[in-house]
C-alpha positions as CSV (number, residue, x, y, z in Angstrom):
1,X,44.8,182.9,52.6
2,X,44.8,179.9,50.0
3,X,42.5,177.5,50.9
4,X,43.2,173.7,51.3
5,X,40.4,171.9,52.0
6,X,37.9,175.2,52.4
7,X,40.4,176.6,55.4
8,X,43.1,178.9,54.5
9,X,46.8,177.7,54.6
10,X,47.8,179.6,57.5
11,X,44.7,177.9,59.4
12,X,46.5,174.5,59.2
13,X,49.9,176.5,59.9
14,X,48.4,177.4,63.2
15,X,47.3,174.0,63.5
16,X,50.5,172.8,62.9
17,X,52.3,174.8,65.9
18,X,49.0,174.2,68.2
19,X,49.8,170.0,67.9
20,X,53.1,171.0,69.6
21,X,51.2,173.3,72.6
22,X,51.6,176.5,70.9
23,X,48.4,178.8,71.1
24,X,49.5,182.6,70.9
25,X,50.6,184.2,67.3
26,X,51.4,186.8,65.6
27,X,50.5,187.3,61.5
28,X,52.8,189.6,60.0
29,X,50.4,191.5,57.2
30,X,51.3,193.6,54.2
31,X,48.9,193.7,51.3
32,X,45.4,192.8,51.6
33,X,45.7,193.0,55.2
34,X,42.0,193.2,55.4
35,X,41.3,190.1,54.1
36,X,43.3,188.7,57.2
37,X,41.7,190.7,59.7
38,X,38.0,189.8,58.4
39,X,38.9,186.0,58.7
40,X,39.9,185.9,62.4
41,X,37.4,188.7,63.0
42,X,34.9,186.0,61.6
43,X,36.2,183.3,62.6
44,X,35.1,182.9,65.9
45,X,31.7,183.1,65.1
46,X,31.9,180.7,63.0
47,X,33.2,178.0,65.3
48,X,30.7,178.9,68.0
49,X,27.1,179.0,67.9
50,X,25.4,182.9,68.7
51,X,22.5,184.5,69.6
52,X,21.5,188.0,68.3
53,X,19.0,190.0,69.9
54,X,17.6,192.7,67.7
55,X,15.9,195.0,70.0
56,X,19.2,195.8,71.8
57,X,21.9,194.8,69.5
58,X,23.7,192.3,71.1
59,X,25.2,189.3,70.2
60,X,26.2,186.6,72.5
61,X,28.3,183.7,72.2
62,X,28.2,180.5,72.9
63,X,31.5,178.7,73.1
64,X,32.2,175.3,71.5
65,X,34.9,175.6,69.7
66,X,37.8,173.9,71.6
67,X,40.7,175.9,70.6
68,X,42.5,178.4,73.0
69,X,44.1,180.5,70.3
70,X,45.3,184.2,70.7
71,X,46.1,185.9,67.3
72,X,47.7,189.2,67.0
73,X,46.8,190.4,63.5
74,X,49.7,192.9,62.6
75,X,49.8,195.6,59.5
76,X,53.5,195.6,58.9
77,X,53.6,197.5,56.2
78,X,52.9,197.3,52.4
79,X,56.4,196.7,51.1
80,X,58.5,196.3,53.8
81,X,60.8,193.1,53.4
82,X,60.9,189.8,55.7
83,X,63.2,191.0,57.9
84,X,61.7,194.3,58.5
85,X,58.4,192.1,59.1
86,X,59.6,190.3,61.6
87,X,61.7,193.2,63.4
88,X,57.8,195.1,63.5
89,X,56.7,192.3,65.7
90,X,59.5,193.2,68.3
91,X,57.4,194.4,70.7
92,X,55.3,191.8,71.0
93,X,57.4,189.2,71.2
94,X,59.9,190.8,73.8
95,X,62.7,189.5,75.2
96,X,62.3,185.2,74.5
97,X,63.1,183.1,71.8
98,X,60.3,182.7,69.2
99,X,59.0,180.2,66.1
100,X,58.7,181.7,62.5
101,X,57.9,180.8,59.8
102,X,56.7,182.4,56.1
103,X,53.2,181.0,55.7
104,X,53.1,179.5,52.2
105,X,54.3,175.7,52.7
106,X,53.5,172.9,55.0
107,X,55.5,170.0,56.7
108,X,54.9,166.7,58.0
109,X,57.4,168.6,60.6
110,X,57.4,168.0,64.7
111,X,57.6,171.8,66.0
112,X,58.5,170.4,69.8
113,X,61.4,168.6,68.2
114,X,62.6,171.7,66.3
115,X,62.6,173.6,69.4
116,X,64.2,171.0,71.3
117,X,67.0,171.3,68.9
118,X,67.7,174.8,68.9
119,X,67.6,174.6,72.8
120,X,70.4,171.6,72.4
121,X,72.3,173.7,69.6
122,X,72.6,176.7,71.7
123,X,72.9,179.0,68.5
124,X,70.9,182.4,67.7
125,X,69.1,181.0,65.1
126,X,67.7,177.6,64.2
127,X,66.4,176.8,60.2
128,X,64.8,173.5,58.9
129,X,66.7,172.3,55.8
130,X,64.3,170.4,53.7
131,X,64.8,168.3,51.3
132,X,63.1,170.2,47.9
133,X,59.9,168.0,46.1
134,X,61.2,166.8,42.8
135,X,59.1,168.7,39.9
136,X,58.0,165.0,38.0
137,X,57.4,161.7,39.2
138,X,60.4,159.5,39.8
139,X,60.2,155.9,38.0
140,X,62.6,153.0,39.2
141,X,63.7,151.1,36.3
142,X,65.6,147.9,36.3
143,X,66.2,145.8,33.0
144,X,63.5,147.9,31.1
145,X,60.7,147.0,33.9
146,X,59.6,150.0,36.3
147,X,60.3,148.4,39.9
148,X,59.0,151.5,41.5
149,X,56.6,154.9,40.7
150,X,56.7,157.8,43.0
151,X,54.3,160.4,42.4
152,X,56.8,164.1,43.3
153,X,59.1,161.9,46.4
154,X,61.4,164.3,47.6
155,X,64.8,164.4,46.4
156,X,68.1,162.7,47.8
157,X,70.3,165.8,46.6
158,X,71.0,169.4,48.6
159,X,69.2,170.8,51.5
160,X,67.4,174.1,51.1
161,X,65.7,176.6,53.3
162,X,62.4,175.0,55.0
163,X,60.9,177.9,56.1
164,X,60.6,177.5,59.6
165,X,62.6,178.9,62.0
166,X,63.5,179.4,65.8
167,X,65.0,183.0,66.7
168,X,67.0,184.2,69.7
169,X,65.4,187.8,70.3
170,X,69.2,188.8,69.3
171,X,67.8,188.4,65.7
172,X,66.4,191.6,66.1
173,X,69.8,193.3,66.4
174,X,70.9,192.0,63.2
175,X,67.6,194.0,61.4
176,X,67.9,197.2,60.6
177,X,64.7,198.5,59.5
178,X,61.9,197.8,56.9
179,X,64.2,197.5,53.8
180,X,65.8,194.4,55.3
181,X,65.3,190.9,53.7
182,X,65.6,188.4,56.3
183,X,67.4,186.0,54.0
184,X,69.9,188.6,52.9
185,X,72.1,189.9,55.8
186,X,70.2,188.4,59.1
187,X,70.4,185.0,57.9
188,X,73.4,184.9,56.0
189,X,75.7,187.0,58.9
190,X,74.2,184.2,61.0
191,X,75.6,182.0,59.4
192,X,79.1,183.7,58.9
193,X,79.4,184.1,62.4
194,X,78.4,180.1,63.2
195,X,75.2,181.1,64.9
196,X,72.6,179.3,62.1
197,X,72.1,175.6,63.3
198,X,70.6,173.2,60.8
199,X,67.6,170.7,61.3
200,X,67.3,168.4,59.2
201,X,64.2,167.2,58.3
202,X,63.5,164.1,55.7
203,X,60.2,163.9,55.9
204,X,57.4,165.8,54.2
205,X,57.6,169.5,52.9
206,X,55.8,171.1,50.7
207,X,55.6,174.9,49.4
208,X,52.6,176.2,47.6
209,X,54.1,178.3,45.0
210,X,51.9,177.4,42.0
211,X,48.3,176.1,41.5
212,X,50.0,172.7,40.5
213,X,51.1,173.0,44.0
214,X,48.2,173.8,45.9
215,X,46.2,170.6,43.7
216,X,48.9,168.5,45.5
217,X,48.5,169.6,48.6
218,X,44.5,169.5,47.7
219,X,45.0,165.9,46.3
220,X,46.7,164.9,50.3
221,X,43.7,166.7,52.1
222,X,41.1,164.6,50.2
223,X,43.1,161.7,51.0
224,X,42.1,162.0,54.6
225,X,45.6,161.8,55.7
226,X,47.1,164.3,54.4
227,X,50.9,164.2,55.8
228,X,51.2,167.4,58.4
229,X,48.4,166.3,60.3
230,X,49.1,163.0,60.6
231,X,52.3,163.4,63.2
């Protein structure tokens, strides 16, 4: 529930998945559930003009706002793992692939295309690699003279874990109950077994781990074009 640019960062996750034509989710809660649950409770009255009447109580709506959303707000438990998160939502996902992701980092990252991928791929599981944000600035230095400054470019070397994700509903097989991390035995048996398929993305990606973080992705917002709405 960090804010960017007064809206929280799952708001321009949702966003983010809506670009590509995806309107119904599910928010996997632990602590401060509440918090969640008040904001999408409030929420809709605060996109749409209302009218109360006091003498009988009611309140009625009157839509503006153009978005089509359906959020299921889910308490998952207080300390149960990322796996076990995600194997709570079983139910209401059913029996069809679906998009995950963690909800602390953003991408400049076309969801459609991911999909299209893991369709292509034919594996159980799809993860964006990323390539990580360098920590410092990068300067380009040629015969003492700086030829080039980049403020935190992302870096040339490995590919790590993205955080977004497209799951066969077989996932849930591989989860056996609250204590499971998804990274730990889902993930990696996925991957033993040749299931995990990689997309690669080059382009933006950001996690907000830090406050230095979230003034970046602050910093991009103000810009007015800031890179994961600018597909």
């Amino acid at each position: 529930m960090v804010e960017i640019g007064g809206r929280p960062i799952i708001w321009h996750l949702m966003n983010l998945y809506a670009r590509a034509g995806f309107n119904e989710f599910i928010i996997a809660c632990g602590y401060k559930q509440e918090i969640i649950k008040d904001y999408f409770r409030s929420i809709y009255a605060s996109l749409n003009d209302l009218t109360v009447d006091f003498s009988s109580g009611g309140i009625e709506y009157h839509v503006r706002s153009k978005l089509d959303w359906k959020v299921h707000v889910v308490d998952t438990g207080l300390s149960t793992m990322t796996g076990g998160r995600v194997k709570r939502c079983q139910q209401l996902i059913g029996n069809e692939p679906f998009l995950c992701t963690y909800g602390d980092g953003l991408a400049a990252l076309d969801i459609s295309d991911v999909l299209s991928f893991h369709r292509n791929m034919g594996r159980e599981a799809t993860v964006t690699a990323v390539r990580p944000p360098a920590r410092f600035g990068v300067l380009a230095i040629d015969d003492d003279r700086v030829v080039d400054f980049s403020e935190k470019p992302q870096t040339a070397e490995g590919w790590i874990n993205g955080g977004f994700f497209v799951f066969e509903p077989s996932i849930f097989d591989r989860i056996g109950g609250d204590s499971v991390l998804l990274e730990q035995e889902p993930l990696m048996g996925l991957a033993r077994d040749g299931q995990l398929a990689a997309y690669r993305h080059n382009g933006f990606w950001q996690p907000m781990d830090t406050m230095r973080d979230k003034r970046h992705l602050e910093d991009l917002w103000e810009s007015g074009s800031a890179p994961w709405t600018t597909l």
